[in-house]
PyMOL Python script that loads the backbone (N, CA, C, O; Angstrom):
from pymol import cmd

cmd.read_pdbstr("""\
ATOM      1  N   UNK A   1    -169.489  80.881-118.998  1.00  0.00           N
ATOM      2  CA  UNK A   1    -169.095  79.772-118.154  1.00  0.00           C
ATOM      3  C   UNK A   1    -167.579  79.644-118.221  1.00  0.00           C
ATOM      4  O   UNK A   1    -166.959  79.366-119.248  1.00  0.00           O
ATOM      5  N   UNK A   2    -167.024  79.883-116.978  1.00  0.00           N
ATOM      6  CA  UNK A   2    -165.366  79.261-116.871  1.00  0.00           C
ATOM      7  C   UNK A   2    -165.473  77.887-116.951  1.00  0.00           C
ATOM      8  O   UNK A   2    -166.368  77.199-116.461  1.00  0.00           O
ATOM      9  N   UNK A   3    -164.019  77.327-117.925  1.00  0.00           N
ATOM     10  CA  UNK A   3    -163.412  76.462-117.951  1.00  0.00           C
ATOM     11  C   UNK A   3    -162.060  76.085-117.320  1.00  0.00           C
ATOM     12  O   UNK A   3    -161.057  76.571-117.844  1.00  0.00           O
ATOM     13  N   UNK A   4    -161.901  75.208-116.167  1.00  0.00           N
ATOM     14  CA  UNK A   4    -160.935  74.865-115.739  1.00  0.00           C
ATOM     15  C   UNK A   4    -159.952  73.550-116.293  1.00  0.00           C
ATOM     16  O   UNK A   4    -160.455  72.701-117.029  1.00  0.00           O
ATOM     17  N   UNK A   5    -158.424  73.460-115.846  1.00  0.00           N
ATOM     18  CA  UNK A   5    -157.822  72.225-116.423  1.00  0.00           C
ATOM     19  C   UNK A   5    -157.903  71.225-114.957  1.00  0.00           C
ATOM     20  O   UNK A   5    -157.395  71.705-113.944  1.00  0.00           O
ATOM     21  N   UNK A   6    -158.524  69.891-114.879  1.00  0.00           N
ATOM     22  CA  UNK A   6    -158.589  69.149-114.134  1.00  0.00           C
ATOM     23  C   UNK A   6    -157.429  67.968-114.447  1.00  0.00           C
ATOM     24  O   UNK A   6    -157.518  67.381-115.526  1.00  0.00           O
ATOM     25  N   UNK A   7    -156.803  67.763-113.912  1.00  0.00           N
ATOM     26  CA  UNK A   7    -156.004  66.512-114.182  1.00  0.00           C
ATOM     27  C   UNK A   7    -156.085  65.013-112.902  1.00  0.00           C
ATOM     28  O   UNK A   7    -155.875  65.216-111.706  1.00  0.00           O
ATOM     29  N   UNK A   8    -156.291  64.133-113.247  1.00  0.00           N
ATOM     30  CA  UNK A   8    -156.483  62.753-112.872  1.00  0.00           C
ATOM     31  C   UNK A   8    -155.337  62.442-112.786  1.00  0.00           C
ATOM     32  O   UNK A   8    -154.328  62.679-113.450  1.00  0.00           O
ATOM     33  N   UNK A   9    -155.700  61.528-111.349  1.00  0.00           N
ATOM     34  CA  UNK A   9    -153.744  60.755-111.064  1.00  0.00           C
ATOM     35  C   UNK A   9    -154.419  59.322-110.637  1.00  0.00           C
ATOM     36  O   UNK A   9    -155.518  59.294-110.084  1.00  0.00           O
ATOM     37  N   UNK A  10    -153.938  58.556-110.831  1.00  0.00           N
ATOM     38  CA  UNK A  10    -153.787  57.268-110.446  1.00  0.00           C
ATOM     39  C   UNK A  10    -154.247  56.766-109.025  1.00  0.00           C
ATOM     40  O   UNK A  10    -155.131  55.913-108.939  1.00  0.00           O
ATOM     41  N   UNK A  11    -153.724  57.228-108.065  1.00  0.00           N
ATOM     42  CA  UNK A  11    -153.408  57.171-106.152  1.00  0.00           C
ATOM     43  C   UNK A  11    -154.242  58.446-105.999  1.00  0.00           C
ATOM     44  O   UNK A  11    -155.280  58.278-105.359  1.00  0.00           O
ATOM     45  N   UNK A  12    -154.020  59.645-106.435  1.00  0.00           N
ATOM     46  CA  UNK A  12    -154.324  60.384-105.731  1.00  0.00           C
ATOM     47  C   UNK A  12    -155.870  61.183-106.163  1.00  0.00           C
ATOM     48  O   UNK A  12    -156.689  60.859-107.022  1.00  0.00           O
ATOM     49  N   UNK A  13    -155.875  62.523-105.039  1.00  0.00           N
ATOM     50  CA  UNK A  13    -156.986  62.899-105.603  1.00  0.00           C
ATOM     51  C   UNK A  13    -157.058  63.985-106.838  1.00  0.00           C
ATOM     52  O   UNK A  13    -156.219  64.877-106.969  1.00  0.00           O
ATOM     53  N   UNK A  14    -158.265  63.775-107.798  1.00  0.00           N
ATOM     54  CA  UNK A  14    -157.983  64.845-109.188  1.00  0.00           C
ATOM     55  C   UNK A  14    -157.515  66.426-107.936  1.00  0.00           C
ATOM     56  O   UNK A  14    -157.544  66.707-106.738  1.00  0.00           O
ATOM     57  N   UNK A  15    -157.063  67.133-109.495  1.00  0.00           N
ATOM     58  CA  UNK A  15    -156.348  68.758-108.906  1.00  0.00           C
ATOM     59  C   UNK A  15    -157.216  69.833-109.839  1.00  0.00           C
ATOM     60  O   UNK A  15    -158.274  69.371-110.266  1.00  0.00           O
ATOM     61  N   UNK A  16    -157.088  70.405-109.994  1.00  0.00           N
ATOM     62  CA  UNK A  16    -157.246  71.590-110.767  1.00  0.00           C
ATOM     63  C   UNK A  16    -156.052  72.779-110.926  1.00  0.00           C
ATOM     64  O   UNK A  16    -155.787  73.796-110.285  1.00  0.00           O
ATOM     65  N   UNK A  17    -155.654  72.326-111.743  1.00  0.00           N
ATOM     66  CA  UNK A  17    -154.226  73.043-112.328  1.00  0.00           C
ATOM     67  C   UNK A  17    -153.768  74.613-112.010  1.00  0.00           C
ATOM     68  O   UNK A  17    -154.270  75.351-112.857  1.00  0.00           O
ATOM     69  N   UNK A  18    -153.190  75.134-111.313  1.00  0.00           N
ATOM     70  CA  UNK A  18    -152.953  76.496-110.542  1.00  0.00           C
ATOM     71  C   UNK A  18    -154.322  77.285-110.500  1.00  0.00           C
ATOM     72  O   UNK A  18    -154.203  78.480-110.233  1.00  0.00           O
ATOM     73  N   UNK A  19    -156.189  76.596-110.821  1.00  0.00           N
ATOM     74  CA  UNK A  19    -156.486  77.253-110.919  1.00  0.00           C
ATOM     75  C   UNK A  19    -156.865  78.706-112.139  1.00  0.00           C
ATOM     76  O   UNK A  19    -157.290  79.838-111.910  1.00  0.00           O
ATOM     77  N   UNK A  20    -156.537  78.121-113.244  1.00  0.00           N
ATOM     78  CA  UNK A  20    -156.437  78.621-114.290  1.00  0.00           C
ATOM     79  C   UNK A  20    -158.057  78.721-114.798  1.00  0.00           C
ATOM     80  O   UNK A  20    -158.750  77.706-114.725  1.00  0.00           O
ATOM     81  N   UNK A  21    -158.560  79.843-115.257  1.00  0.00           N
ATOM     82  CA  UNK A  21    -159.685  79.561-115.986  1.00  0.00           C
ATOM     83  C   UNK A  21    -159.592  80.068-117.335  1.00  0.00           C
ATOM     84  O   UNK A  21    -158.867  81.038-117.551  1.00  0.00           O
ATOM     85  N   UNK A  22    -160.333  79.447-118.391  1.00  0.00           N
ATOM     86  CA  UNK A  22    -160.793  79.659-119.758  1.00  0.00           C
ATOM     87  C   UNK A  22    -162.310  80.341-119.628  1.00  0.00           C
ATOM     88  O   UNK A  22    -163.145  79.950-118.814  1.00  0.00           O
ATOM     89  N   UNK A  23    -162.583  81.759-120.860  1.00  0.00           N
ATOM     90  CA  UNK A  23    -163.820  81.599-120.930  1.00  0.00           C
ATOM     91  C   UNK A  23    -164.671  80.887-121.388  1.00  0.00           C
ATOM     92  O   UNK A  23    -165.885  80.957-121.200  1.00  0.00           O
ATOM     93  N   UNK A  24    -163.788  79.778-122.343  1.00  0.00           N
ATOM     94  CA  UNK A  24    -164.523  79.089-123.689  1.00  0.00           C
ATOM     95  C   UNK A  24    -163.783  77.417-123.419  1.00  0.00           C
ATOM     96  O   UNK A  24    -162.855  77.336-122.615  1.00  0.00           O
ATOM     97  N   UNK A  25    -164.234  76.267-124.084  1.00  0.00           N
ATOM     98  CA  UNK A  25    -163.720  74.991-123.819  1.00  0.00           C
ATOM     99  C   UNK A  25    -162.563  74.818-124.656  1.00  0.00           C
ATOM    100  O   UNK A  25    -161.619  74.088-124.354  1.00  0.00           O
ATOM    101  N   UNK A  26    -162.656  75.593-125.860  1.00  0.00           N
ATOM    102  CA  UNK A  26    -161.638  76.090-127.485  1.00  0.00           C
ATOM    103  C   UNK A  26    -160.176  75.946-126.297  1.00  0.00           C
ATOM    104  O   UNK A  26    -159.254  75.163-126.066  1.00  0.00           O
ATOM    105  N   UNK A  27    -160.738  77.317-125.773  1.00  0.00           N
ATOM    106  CA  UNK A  27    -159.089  78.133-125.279  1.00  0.00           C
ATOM    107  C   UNK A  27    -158.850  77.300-124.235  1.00  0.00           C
ATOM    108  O   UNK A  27    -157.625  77.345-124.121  1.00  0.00           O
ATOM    109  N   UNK A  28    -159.232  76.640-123.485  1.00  0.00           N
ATOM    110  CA  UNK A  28    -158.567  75.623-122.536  1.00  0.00           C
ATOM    111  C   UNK A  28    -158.329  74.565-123.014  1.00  0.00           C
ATOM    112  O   UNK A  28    -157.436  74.033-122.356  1.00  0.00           O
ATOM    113  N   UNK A  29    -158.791  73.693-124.172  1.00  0.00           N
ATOM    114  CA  UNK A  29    -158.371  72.778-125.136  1.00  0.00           C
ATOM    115  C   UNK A  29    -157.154  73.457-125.365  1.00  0.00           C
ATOM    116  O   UNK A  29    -156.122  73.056-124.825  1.00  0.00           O
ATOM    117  N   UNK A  30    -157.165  74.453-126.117  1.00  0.00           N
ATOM    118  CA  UNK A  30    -155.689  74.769-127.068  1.00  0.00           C
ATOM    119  C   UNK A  30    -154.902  75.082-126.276  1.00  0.00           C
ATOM    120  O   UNK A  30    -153.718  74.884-126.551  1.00  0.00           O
ATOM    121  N   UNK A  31    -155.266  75.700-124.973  1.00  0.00           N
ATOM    122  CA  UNK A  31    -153.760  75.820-123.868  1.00  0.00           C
ATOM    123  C   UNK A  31    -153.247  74.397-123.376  1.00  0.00           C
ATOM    124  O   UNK A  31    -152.050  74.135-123.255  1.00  0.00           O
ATOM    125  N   UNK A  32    -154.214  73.563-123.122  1.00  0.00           N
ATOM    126  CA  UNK A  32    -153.472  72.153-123.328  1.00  0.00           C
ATOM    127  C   UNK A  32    -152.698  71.487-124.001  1.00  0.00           C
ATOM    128  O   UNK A  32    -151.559  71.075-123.777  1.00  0.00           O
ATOM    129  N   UNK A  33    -153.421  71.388-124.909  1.00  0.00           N
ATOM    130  CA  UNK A  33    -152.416  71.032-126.293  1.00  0.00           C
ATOM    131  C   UNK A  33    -151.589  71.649-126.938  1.00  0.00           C
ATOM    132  O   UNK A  33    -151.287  71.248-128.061  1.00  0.00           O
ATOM    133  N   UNK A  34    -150.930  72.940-126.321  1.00  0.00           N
ATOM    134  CA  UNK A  34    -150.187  73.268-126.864  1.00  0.00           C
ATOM    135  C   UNK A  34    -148.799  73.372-126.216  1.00  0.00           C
ATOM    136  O   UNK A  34    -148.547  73.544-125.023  1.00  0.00           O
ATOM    137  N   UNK A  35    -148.072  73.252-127.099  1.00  0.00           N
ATOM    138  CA  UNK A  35    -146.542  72.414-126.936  1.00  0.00           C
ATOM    139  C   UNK A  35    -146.188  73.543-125.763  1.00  0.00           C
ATOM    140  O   UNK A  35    -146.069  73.153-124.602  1.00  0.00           O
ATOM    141  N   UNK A  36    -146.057  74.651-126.023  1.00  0.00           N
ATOM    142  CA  UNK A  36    -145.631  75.796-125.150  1.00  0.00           C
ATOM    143  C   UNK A  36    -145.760  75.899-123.788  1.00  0.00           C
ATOM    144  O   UNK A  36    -145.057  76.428-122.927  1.00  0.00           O
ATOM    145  N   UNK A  37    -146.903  75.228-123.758  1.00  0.00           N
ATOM    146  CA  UNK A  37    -147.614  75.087-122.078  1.00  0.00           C
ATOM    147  C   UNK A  37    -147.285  74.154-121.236  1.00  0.00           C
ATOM    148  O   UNK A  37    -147.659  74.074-120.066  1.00  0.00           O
ATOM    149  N   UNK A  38    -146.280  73.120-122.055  1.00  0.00           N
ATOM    150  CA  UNK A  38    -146.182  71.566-121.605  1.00  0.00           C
ATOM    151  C   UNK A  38    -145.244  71.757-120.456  1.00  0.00           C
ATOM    152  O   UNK A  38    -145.478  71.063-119.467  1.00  0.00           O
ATOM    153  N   UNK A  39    -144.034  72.726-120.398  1.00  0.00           N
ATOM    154  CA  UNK A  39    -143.573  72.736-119.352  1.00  0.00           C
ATOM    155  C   UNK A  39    -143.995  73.603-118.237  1.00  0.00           C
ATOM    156  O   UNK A  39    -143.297  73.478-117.231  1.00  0.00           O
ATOM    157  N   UNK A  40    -144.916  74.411-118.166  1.00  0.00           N
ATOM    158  CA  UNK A  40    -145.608  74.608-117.047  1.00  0.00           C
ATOM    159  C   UNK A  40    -147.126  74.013-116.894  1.00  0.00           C
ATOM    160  O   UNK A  40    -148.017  74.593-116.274  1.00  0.00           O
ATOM    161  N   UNK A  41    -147.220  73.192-117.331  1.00  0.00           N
ATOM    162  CA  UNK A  41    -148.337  72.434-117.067  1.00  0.00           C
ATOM    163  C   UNK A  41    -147.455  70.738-116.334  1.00  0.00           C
ATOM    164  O   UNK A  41    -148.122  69.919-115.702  1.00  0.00           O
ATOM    165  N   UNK A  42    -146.311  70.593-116.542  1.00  0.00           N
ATOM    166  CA  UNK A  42    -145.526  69.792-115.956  1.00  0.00           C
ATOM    167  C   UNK A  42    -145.362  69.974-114.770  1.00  0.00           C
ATOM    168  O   UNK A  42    -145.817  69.081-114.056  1.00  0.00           O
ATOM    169  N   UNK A  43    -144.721  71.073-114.114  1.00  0.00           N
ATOM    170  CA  UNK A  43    -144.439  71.756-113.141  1.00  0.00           C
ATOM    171  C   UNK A  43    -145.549  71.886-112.505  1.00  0.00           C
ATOM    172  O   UNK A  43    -145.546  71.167-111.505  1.00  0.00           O
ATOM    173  N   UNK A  44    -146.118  72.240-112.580  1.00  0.00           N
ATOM    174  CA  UNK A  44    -147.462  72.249-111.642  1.00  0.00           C
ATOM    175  C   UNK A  44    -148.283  70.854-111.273  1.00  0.00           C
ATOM    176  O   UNK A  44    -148.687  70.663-110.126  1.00  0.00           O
ATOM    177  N   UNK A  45    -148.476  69.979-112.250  1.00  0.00           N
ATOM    178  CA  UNK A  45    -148.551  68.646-111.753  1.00  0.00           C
ATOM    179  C   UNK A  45    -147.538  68.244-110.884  1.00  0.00           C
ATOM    180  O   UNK A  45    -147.869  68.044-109.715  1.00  0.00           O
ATOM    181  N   UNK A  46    -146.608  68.115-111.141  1.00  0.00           N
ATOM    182  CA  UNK A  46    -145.170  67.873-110.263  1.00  0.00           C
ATOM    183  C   UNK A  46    -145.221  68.330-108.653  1.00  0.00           C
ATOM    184  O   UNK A  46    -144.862  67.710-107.652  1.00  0.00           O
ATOM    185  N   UNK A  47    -145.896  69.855-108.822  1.00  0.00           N
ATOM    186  CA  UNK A  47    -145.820  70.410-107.415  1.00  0.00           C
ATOM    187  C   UNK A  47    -146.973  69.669-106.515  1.00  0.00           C
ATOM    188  O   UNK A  47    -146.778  69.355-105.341  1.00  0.00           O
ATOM    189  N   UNK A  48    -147.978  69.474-107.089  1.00  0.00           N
ATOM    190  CA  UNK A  48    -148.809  68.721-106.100  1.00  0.00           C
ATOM    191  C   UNK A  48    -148.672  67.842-106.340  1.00  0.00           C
ATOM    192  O   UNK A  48    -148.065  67.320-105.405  1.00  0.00           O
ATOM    193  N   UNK A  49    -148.901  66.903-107.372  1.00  0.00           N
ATOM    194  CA  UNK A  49    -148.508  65.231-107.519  1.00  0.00           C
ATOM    195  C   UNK A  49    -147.409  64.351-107.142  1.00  0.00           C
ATOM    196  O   UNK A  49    -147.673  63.214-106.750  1.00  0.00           O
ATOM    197  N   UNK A  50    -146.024  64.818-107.232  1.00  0.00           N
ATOM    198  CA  UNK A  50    -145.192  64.764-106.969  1.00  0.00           C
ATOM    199  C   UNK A  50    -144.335  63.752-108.688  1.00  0.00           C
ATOM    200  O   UNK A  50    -144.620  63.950-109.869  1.00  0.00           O
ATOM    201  N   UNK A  51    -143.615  63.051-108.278  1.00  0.00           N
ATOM    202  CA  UNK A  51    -142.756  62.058-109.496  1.00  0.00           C
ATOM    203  C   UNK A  51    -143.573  60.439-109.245  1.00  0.00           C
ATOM    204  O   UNK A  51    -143.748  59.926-110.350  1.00  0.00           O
ATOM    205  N   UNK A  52    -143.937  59.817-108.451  1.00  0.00           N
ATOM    206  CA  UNK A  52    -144.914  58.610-108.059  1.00  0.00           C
ATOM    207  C   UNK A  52    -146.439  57.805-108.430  1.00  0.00           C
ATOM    208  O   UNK A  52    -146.985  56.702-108.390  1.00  0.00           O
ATOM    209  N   UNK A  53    -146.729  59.631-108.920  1.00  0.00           N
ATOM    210  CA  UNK A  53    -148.276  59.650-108.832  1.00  0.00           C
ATOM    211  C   UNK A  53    -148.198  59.508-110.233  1.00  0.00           C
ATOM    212  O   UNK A  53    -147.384  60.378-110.543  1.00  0.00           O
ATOM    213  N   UNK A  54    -148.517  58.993-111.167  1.00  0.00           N
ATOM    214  CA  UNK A  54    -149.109  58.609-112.591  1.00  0.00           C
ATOM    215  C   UNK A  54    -150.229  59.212-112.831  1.00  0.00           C
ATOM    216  O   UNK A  54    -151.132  59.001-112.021  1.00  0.00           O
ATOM    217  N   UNK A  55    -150.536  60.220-114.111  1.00  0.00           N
ATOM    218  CA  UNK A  55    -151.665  61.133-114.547  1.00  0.00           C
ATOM    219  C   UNK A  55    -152.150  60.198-115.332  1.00  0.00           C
ATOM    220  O   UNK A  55    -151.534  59.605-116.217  1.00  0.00           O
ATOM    221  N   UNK A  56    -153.559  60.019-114.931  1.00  0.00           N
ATOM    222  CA  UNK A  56    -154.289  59.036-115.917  1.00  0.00           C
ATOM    223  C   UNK A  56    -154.774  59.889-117.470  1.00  0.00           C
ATOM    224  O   UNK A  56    -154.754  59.413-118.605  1.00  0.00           O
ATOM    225  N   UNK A  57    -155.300  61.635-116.931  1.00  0.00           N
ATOM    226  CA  UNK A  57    -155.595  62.128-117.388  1.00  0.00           C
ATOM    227  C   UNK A  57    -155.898  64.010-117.067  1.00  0.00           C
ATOM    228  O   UNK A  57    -156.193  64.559-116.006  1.00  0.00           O
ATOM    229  N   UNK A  58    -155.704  64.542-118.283  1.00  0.00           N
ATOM    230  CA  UNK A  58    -155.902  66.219-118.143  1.00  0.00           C
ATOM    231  C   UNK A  58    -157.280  66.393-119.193  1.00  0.00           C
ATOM    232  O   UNK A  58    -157.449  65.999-120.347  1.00  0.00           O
ATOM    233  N   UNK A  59    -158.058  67.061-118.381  1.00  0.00           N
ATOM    234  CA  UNK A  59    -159.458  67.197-119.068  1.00  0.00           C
ATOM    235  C   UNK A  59    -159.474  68.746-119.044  1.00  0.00           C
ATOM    236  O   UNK A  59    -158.573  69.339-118.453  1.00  0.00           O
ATOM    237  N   UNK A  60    -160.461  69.415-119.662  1.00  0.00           N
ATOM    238  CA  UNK A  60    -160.955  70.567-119.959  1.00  0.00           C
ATOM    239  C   UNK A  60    -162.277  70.407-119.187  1.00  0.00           C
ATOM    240  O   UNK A  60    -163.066  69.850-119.950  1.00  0.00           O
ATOM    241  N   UNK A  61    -162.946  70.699-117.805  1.00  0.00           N
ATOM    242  CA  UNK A  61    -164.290  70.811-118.060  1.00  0.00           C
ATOM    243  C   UNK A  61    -165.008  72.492-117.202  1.00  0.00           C
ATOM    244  O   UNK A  61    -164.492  73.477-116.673  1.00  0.00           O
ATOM    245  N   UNK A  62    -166.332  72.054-117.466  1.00  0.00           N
ATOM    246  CA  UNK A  62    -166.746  73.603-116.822  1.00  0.00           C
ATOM    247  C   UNK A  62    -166.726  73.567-115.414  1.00  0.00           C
ATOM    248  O   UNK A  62    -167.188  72.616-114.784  1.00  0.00           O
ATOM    249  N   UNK A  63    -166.164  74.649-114.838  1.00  0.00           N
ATOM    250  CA  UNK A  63    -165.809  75.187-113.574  1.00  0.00           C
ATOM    251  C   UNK A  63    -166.880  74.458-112.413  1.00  0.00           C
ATOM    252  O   UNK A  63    -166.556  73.793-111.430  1.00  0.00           O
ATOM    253  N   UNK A  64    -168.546  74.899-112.981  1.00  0.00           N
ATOM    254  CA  UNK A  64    -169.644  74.512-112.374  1.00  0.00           C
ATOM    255  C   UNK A  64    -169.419  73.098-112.027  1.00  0.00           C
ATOM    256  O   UNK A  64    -170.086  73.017-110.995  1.00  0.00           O
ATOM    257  N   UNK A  65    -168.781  71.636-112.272  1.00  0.00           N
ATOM    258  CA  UNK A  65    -168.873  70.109-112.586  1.00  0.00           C
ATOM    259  C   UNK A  65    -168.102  69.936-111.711  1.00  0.00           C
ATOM    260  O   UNK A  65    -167.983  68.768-111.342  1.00  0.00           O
ATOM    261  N   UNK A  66    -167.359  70.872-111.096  1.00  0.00           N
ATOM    262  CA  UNK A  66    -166.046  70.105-110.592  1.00  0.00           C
ATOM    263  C   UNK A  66    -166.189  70.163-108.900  1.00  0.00           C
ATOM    264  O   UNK A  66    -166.666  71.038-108.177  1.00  0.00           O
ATOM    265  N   UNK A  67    -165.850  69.448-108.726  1.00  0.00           N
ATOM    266  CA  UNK A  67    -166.204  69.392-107.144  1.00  0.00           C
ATOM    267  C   UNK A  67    -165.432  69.865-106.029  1.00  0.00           C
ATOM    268  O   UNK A  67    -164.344  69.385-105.712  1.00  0.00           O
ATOM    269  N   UNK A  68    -166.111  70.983-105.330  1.00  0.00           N
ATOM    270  CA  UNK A  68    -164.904  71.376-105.087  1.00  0.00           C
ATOM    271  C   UNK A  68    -164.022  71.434-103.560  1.00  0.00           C
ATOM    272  O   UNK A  68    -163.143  72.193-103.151  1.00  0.00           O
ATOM    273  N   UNK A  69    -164.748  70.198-102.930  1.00  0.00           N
ATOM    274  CA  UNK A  69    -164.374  69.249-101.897  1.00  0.00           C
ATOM    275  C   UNK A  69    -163.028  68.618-102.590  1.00  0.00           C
ATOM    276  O   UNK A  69    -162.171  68.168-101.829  1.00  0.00           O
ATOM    277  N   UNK A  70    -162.832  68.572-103.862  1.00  0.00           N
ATOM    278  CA  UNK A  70    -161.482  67.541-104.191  1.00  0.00           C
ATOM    279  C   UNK A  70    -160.227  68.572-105.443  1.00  0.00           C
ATOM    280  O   UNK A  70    -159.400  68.142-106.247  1.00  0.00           O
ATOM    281  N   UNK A  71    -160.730  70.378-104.982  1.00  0.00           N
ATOM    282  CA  UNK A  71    -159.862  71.461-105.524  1.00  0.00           C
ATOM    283  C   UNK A  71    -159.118  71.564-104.931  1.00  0.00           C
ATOM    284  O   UNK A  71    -159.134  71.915-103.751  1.00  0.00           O
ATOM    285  N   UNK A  72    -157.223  70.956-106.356  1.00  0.00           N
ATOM    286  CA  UNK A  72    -156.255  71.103-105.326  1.00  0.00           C
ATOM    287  C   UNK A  72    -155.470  72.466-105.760  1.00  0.00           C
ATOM    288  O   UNK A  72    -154.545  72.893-105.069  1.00  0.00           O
TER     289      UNK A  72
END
""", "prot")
cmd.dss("prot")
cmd.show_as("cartoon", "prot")
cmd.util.cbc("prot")
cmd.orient("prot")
């Protein structure tokens, strides 16, 4: 099962982060949380969200859950 990074905004609609998949929930957890990733995981929120939109939240979930009427 792929794992994608979903992130939540405030106004707008959730994204799914360039599209990135994990095979495991581990390795998309730890690419999150890890310091290294923070500025391109910035940047890419930025590109679709813009500076306005407030991230409520960045989740880890499986590819299958996510809906994909609202894949940005």
């Amino acid at each position: 099962m792929n794992w994608v990074i979903l992130v939540t905004l405030t106004v707008g609609n959730p994204f799914i982060v360039f599209n990135k998949s994990f095979e495991h929930e581990d390795a998309c957890v730890n690419y999150v949380n890890n310091p290294a990733h923070y500025d391109t995981l910035a940047i890419e929120i930025i590109a679709v969200a813009g500076f306005n939109d407030p991230v409520t939240g960045i989740v880890c979930l499986p590819e299958n859950r996510i809906d994909r009427r609202r894949k940005g």
